[in-house]
C-alpha positions, 0 to 999 in steps of 0.5 A: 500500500502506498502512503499518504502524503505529509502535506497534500497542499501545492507550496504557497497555498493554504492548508485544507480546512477539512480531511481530503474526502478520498482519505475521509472516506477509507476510514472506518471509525468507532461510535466515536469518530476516532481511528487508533493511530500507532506511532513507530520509528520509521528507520527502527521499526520500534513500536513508540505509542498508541494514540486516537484521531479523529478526521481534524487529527488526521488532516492537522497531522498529514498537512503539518508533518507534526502528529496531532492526537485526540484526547479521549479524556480531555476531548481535545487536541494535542500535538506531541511535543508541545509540552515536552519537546518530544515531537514526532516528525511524521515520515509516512501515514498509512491506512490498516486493510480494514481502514479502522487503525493508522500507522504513523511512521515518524522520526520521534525526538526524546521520549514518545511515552508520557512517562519519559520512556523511549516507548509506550511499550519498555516496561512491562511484559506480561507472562505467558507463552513468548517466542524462544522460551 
């Protein structure tokens, strides 16, 4: 699948002020208009977080090329890095096949989780079946 470009705009002209309606419509969003947006290193491969998107996330995020979340609890929006200074630079976005989840491939400045960690995903493994035990 190819991806989706950073800006979608021509230089000089103004941002759109709504989500292409050709990515618009790939999307299948939950009962609350979001999609799950997964961050990962776009050189590593590593898993830094998951967040929500809502169509204005999305379209702030693909003409940025900064990524913009949506707050489930704040209901509102954030862009990472704002407050932290840990920004994800976005290099690629793609859709999953059923249109419900992104795939946002950035270059991730400090740490992605809100913890300080590098990822979401460095401190707890659950215990069960693994691979090579």
């Amino acid at each position: 699948m190819s991806s989706m470009p950073i800006d979608p705009t021509p230089a000089g002209s103004a941002a759109p002020a709504v989500l292409d309606p050709l990515v618009a419509g790939l999307l299948k969003r939950d009962d609350h208009g979001l999609v799950a947006a997964v961050a990962q290193q776009w050189d590593t491969g590593e898993v830094l977080m998951v967040g929500w998107m809502d169509d204005e996330a999305l379209r702030r995020t693909l003409a940025t090329g900064r990524v913009t979340y949506f707050s489930r609890r704040r209901q509102d929006y954030w862009r990472k890095g704002d407050t932290s200074g840990h920004v994800q630079l976005v290099r690629e976005v793609r859709l999953d096949c059923d249109g419900d989840a992104l795939l946002v491939k950035v270059d991730q400045v400090g740490g992605a989780c809100h913890t300080g960690d590098r990822s979401c995903f460095d401190a707890r493994v659950l215990p069960g079946a693994q691979l090579g035990s």
